[in-house]
C-alpha positions as CSV (number, residue, x, y, z in Angstrom):
1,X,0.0,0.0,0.0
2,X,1.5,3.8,-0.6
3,X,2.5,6.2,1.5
4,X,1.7,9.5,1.7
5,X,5.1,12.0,1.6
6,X,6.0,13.1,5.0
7,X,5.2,16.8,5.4
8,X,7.9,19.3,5.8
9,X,7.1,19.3,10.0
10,X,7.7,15.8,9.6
11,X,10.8,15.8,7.6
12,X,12.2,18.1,9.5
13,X,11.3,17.4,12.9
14,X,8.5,19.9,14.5
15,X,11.0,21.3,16.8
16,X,13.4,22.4,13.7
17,X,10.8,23.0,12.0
18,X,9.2,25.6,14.6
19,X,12.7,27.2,15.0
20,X,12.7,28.0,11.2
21,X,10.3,29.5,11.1
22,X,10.4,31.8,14.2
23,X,14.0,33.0,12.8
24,X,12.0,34.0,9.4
25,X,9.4,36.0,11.2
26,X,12.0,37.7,13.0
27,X,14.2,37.8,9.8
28,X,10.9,39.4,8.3
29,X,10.9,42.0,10.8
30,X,14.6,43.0,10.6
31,X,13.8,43.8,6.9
32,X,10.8,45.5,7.5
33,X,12.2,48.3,9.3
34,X,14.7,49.4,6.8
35,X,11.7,50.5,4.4
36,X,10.2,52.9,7.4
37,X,10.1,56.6,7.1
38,X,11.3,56.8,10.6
39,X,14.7,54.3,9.7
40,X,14.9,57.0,6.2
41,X,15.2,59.8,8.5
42,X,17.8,58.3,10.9
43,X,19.9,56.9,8.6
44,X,20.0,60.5,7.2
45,X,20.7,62.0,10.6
46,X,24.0,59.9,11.0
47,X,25.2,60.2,7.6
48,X,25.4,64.2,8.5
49,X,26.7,63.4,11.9
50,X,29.2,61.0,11.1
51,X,30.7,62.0,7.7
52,X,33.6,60.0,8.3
53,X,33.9,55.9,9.1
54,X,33.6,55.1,12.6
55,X,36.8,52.8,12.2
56,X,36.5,50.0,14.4
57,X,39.3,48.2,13.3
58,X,42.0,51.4,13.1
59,X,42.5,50.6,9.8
60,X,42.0,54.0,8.7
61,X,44.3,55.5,11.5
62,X,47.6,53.3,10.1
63,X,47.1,54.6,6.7
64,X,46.3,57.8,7.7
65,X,43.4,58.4,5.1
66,X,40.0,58.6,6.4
67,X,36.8,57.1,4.7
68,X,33.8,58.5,4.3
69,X,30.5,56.6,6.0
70,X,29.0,54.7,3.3
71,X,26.6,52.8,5.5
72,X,24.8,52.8,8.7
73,X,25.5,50.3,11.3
74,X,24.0,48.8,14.3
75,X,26.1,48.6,16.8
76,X,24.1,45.5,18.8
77,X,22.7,43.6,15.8
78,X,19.0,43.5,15.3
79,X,19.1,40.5,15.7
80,X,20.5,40.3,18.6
81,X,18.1,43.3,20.2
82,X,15.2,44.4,18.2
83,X,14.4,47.3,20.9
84,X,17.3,49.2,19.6
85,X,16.6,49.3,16.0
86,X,15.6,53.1,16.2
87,X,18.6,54.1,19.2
88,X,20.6,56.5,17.7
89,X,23.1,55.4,20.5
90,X,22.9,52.4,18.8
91,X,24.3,53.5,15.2
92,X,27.4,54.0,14.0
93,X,28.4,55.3,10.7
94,X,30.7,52.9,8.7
95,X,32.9,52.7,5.2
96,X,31.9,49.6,3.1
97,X,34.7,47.5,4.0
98,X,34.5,48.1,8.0
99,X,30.2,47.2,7.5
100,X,31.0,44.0,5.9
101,X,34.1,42.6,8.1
102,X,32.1,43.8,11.0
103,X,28.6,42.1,10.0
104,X,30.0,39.0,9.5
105,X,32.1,38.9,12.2
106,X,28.5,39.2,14.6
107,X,27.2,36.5,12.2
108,X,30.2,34.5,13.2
109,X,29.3,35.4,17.0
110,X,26.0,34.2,16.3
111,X,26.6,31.2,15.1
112,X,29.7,30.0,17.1
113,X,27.0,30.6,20.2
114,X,24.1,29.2,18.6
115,X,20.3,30.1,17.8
116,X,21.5,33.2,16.5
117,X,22.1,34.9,19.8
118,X,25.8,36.4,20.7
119,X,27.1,35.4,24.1
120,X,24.3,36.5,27.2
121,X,27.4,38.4,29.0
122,X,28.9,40.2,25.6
123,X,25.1,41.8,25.0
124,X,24.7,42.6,28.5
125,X,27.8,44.5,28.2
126,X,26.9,46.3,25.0
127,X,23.9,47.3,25.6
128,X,24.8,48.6,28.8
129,X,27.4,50.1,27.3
130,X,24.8,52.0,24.4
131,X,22.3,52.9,27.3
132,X,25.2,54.8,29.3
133,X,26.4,56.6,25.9
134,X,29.6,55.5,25.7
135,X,31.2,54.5,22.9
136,X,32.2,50.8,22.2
């Protein structure tokens, strides 16, 4: 007699399955606020504030030329801490190259710590360190 295909809960295990798709609703809502006015209108505020790249690294500093912010960046990763998608403490103005070493490096985090959540003590830390105003 045939069997009918296992369903994608099934194949996957509901507890996978479940965990997939929480991380794409949250995924969904990380995207989401990038088309608000409100994220259009801070991005523009520290693109005027910052001119120049943050330089995390100092890799501006040893060659002595500065680069101009290119792209906005989240300090604490959204999806680390969706509260602080609109903290201006928060945002940092970065060149291209700094953006993408630094993004995947909290990718890295992320995944080296599992469910897509940096280290409990490390965010603790940073976002104490954002709600103070210091700079990291």
């Amino acid at each position: 007699m045939p069997h009918r295909a296992p369903t994608h809960s099934e194949e996957q295990g509901r507890k996978a399955y479940d965990l997939s798709y929480t991380r794409q609703g949250k995924h969904q809502a990380v995207r989401a606020i990038y088309q608000t006015t409100r994220w259009r209108k801070l991005r523009a505020q520290v693109m005027l504030e910052e001119p120049l790249c943050a330089d995390p690294y100092g890799w501006h500093v040893e060659d002595g030329r500065p680069r101009r912010s290119e792209q906005v960046d989240h300090i604490l990763p959204l999806w680390v801490s969706l509260t602080l998608a609109y903290s201006r403490r928060n945002l940092q103005g970065l060149c291209t190259r700094c953006h993408t070493v630094k993004t995947h490096e909290d990718r890295r985090k992320a995944r080296e710590n599992g469910e897509g959540r940096m280290e409990r003590e490390e965010n603790e830390e940073r976002e104490g360190l954002i709600a103070h105003g210091r700079v990291l």
